[in-house]
C-alpha positions as MATLAB code, in Angstrom:
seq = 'XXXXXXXXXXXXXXXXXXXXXXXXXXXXXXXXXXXXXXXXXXXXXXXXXXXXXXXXXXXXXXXXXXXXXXXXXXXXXXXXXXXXXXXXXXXXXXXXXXXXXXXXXXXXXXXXXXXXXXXXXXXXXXXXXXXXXXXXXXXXXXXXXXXXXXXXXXXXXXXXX';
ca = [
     -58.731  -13.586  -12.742;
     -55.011  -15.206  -13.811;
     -55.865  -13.474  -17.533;
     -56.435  -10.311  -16.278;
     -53.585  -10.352  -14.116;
     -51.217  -11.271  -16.803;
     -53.002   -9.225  -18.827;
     -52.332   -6.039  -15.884;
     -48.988   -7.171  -15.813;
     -46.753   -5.723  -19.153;
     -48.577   -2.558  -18.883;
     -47.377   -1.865  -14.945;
     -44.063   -2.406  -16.455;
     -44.205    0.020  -19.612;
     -42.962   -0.914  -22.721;
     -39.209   -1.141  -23.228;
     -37.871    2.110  -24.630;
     -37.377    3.097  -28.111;
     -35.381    5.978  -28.216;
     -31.178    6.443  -27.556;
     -30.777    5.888  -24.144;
     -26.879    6.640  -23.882;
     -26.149    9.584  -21.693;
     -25.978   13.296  -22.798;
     -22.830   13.966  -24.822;
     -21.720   16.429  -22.815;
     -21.126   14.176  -19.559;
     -19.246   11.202  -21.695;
     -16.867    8.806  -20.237;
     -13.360   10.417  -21.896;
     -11.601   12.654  -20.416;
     -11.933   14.544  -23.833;
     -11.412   18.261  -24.221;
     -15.072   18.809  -24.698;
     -15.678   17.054  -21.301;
     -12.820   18.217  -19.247;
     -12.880   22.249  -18.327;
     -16.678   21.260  -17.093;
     -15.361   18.290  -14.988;
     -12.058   19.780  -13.627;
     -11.250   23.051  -14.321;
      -7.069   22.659  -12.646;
      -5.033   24.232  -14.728;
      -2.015   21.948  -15.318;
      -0.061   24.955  -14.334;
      -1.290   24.907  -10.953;
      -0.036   21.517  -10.330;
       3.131   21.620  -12.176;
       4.507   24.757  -11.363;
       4.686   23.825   -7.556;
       5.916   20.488   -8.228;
       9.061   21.917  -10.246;
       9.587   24.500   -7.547;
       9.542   21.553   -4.797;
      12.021   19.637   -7.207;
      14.282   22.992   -7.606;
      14.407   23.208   -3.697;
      15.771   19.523   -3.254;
      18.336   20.250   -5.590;
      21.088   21.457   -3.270;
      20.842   18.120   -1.180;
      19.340   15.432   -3.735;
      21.676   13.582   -5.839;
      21.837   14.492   -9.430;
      20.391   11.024  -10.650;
      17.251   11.246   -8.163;
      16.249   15.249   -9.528;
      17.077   14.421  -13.038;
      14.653   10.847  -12.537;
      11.973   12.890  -11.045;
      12.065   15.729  -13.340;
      11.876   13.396  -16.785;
       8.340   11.916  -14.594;
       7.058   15.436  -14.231;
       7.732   15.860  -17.961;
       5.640   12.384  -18.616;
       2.501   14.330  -16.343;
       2.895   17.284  -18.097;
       2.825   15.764  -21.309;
      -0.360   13.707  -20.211;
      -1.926   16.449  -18.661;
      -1.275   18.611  -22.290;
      -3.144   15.187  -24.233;
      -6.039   15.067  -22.069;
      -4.782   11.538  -20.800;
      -5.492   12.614  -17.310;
      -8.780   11.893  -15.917;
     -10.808   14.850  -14.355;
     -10.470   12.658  -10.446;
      -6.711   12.778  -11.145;
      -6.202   16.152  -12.001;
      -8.015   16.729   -8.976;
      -6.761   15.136   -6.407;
      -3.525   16.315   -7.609;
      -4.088   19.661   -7.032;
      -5.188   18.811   -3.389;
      -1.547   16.470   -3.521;
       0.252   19.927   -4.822;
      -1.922   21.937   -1.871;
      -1.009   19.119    1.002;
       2.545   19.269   -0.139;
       3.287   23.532   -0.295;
       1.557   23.122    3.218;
       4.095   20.549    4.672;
       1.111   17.992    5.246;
       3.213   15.328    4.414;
       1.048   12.347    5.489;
      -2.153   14.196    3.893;
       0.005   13.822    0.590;
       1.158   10.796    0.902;
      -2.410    9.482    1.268;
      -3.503   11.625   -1.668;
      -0.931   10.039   -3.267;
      -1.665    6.327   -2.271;
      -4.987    6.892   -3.277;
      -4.361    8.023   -6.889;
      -2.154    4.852   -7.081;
      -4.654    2.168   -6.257;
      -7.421    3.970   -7.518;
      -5.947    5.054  -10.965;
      -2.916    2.813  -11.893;
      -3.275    2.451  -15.469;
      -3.716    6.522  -15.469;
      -0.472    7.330  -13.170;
       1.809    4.557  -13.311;
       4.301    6.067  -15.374;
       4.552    9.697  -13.662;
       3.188    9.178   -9.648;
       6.666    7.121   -8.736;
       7.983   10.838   -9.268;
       6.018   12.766   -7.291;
       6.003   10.521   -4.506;
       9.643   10.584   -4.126;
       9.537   14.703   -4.391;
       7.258   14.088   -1.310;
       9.684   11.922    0.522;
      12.809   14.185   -0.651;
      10.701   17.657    0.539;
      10.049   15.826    3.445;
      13.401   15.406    4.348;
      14.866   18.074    3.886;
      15.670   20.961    6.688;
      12.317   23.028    7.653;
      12.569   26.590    6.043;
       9.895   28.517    7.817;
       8.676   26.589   11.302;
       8.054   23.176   12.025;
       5.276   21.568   10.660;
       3.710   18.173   10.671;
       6.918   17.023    9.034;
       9.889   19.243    9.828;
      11.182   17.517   12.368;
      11.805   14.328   10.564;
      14.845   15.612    8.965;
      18.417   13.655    8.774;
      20.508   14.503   11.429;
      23.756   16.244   10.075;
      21.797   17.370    7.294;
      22.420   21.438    6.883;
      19.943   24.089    5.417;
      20.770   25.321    1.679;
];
């Protein structure tokens, strides 16, 4: 009885396999070109164009320093975006950060924001300190068209453009 059992044993198992066992090329780990218009299909245009306009808005009412700081950042995302540096979770959540932030959804962004940060650091370290202070300076500044979630949190004293 043992013998047999033992015996039963390797075959219930199967034998260990022989062939490749790494994953189809097409869903590899880089963020290559290859990989990344089937992962994320964002154009970076999406995301940056909105950004720059939000930047070109504070501009009137943001000191000189701050724009110029945030614009050389968008410039580092751009050019990481361009090299397929950025990861196909990163380019998406920051089109859902671009979409939260032409809304006025200034907490959603922040949080989409917060997220990318402790879930991507290595990947956003250099450019995200940027876009989360064009969040905080669109926040503050005067509503435009209504109030939203976040229009009322603006300065007193502080006029429209």
């Amino acid at each position: 009885p043992a013998a047999s059992a033992a015996a039963s044993l390797p075959r219930a198992l199967g034998p260990p396999p022989l062939g490749p066992i790494s994953p189809p090329r097409a869903e590899g780990g880089r963020p290559s070109a290859a990989a990344g218009p089937e992962e994320c299909s964002v154009p970076p245009d999406t995301v940056l164009a909105p950004l720059r306009e939000a930047l070109a808005t504070c501009r009137p009412t943001v000191q000189k320093q701050v724009c110029d700081d945030i614009a050389r950042r968008l410039t580092v995302l751009e050019d990481a975006w361009a090299q397929g540096k950025l990861s196909a979770p990163v380019r998406k959540r920051m089109s859902l950060l671009v979409q939260e932030l032409q809304q006025q959804h200034w907490d959603a962004a922040d949080e989409i924001h917060r997220s990318l940060m402790v879930d991507h650091v290595n990947e956003v370290s250099q450019w995200l300190v940027g876009v989360k202070r064009l969040i905080a300076e669109s926040r503050s500044l005067p509503a435009a068209d209504g109030d939203t979630d976040g229009g009322a949190e603006a300065e007193p004293g502080q006029e429209e453009p």
